[in-house]
PDB file of N, CA, C and O in Angstrom:
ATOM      1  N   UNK A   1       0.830  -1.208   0.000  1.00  0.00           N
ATOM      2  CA  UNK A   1       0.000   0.000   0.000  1.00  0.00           C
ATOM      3  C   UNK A   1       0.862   1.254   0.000  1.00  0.00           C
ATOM      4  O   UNK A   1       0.498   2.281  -0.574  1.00  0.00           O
ATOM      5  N   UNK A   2       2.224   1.129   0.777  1.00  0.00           N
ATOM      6  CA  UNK A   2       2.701   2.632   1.639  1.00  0.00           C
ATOM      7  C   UNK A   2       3.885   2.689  -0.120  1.00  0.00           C
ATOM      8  O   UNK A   2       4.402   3.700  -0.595  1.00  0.00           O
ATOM      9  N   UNK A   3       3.957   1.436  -0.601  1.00  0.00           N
ATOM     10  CA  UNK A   3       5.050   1.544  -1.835  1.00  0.00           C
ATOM     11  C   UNK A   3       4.118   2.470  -3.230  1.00  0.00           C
ATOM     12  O   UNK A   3       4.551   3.496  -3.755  1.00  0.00           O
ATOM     13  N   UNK A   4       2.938   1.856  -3.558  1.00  0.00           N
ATOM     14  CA  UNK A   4       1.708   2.596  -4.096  1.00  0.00           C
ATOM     15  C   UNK A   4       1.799   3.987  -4.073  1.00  0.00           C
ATOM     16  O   UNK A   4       2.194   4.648  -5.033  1.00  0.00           O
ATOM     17  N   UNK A   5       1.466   4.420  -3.071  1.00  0.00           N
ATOM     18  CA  UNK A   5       1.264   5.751  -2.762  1.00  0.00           C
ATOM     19  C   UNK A   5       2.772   6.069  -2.967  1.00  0.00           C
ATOM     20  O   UNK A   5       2.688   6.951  -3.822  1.00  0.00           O
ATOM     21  N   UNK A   6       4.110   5.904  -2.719  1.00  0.00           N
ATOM     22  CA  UNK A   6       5.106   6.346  -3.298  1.00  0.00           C
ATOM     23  C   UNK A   6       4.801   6.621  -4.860  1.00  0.00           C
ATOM     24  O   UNK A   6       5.161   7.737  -5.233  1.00  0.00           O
ATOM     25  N   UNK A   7       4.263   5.887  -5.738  1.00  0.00           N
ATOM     26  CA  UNK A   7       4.410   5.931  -6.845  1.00  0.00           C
ATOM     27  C   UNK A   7       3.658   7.042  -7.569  1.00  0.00           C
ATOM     28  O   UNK A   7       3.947   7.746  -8.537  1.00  0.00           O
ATOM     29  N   UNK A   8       2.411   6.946  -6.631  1.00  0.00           N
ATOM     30  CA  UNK A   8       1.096   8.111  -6.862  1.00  0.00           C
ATOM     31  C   UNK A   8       2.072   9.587  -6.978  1.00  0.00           C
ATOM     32  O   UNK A   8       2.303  10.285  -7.965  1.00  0.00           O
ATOM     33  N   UNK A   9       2.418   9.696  -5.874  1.00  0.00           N
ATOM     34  CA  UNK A   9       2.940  10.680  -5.460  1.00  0.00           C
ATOM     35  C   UNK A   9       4.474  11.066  -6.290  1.00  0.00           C
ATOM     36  O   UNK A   9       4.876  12.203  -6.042  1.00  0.00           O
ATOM     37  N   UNK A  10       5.063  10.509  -6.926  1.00  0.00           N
ATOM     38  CA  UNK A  10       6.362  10.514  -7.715  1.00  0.00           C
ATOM     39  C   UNK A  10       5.534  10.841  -9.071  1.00  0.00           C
ATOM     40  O   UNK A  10       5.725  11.984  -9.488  1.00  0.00           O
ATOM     41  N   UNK A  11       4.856  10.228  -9.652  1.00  0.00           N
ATOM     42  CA  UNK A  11       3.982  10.554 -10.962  1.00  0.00           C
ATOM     43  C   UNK A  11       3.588  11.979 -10.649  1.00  0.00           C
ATOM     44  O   UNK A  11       3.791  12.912 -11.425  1.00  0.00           O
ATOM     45  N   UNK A  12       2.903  12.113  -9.244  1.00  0.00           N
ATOM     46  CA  UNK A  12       1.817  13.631  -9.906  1.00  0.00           C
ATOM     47  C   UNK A  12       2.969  14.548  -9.874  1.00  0.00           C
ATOM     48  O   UNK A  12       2.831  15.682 -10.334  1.00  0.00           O
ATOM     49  N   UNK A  13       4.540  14.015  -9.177  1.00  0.00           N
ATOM     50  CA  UNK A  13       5.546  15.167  -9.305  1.00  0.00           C
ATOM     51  C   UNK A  13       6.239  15.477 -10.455  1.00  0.00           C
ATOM     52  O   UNK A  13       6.850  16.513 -10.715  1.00  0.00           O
ATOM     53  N   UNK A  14       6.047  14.211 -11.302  1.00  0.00           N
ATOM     54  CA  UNK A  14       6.867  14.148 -12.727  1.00  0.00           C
ATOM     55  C   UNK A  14       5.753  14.879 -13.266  1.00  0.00           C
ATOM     56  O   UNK A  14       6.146  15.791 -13.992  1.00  0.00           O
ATOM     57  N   UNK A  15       4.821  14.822 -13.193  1.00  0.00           N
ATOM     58  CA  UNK A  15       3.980  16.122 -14.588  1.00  0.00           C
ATOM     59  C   UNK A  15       3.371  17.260 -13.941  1.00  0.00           C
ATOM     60  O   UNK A  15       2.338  17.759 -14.387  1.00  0.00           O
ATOM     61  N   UNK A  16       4.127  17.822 -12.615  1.00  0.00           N
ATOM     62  CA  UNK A  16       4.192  19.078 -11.971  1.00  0.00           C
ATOM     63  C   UNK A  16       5.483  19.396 -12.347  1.00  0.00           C
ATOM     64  O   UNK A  16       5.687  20.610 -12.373  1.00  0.00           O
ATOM     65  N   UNK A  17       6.287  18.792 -12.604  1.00  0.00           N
ATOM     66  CA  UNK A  17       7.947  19.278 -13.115  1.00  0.00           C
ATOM     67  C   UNK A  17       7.645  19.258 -14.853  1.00  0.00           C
ATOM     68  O   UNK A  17       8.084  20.226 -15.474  1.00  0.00           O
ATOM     69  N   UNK A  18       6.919  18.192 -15.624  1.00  0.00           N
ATOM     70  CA  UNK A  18       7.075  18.535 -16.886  1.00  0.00           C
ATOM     71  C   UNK A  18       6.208  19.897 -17.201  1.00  0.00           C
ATOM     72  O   UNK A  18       6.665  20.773 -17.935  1.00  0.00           O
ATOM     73  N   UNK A  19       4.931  19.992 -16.587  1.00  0.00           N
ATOM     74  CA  UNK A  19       3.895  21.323 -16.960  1.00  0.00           C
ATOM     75  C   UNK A  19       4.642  23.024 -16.657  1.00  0.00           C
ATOM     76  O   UNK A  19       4.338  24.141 -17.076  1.00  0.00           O
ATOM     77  N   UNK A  20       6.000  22.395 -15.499  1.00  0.00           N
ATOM     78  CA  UNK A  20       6.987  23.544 -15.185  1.00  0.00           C
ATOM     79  C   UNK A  20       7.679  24.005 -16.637  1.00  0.00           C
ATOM     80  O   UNK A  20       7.602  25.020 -17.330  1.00  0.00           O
ATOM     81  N   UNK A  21       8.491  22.562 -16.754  1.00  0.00           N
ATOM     82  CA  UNK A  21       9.402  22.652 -17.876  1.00  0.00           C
ATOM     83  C   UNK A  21       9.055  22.752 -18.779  1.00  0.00           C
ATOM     84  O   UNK A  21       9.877  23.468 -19.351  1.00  0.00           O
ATOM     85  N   UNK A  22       8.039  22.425 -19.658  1.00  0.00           N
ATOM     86  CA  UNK A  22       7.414  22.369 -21.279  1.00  0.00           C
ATOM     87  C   UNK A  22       7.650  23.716 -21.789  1.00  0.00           C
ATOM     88  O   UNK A  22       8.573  23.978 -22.560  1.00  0.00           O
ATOM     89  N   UNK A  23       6.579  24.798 -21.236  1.00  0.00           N
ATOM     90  CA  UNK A  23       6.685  26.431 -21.318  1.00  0.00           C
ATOM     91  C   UNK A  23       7.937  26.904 -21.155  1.00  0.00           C
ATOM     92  O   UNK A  23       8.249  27.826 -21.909  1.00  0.00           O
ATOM     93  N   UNK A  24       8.978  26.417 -20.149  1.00  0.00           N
ATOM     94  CA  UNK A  24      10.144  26.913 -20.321  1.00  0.00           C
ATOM     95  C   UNK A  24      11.040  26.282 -21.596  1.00  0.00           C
ATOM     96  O   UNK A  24      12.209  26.655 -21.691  1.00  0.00           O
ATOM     97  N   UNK A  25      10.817  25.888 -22.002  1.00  0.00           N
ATOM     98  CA  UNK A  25      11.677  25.139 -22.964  1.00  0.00           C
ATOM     99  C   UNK A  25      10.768  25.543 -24.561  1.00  0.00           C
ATOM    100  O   UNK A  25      11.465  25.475 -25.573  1.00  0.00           O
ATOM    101  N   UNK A  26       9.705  25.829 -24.693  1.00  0.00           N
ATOM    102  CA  UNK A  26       8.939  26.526 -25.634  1.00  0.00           C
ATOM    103  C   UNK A  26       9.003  28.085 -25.608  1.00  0.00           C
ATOM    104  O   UNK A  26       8.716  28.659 -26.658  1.00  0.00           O
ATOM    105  N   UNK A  27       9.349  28.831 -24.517  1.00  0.00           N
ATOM    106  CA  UNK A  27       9.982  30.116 -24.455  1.00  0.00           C
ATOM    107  C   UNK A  27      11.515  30.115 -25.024  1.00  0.00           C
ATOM    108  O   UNK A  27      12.022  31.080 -25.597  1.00  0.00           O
ATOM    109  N   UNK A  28      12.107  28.988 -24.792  1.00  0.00           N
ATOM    110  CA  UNK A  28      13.445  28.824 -24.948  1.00  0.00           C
ATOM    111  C   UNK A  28      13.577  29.018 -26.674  1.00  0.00           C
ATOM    112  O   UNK A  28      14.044  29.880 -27.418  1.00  0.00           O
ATOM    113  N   UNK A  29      12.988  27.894 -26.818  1.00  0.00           N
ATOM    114  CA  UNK A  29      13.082  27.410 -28.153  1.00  0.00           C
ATOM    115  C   UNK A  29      12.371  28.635 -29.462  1.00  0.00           C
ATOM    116  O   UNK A  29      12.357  28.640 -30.693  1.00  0.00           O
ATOM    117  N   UNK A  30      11.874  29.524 -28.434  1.00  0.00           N
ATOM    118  CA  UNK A  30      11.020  30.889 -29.648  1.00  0.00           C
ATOM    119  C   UNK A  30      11.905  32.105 -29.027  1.00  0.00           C
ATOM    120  O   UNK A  30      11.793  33.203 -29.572  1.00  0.00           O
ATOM    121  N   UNK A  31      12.322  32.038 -28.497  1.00  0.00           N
ATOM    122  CA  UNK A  31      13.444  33.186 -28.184  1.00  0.00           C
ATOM    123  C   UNK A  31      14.934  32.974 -28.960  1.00  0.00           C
ATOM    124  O   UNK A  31      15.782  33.837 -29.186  1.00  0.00           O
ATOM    125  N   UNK A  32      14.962  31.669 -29.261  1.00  0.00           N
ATOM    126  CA  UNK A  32      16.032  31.199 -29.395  1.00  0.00           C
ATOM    127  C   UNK A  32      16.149  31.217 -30.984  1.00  0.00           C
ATOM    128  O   UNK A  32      17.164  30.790 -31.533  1.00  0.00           O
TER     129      UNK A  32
END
């Protein structure tokens, strides 16, 4: 159960870090 919820919780952080990064890297890439 307690390994689960590690995983929950690692996922919703990987597409709180990609929804960070995408826009920065699409600013990048049109500035650039």
């Amino acid at each position: 159960m307690k390994s689960n919820f590690v995983q929950i919780m690692a996922r919703i952080n990987l597409l709180q870090v990609v929804s960070i990064f995408k826009p920065a890297v699409l600013l990048l890439s049109m500035s650039g």
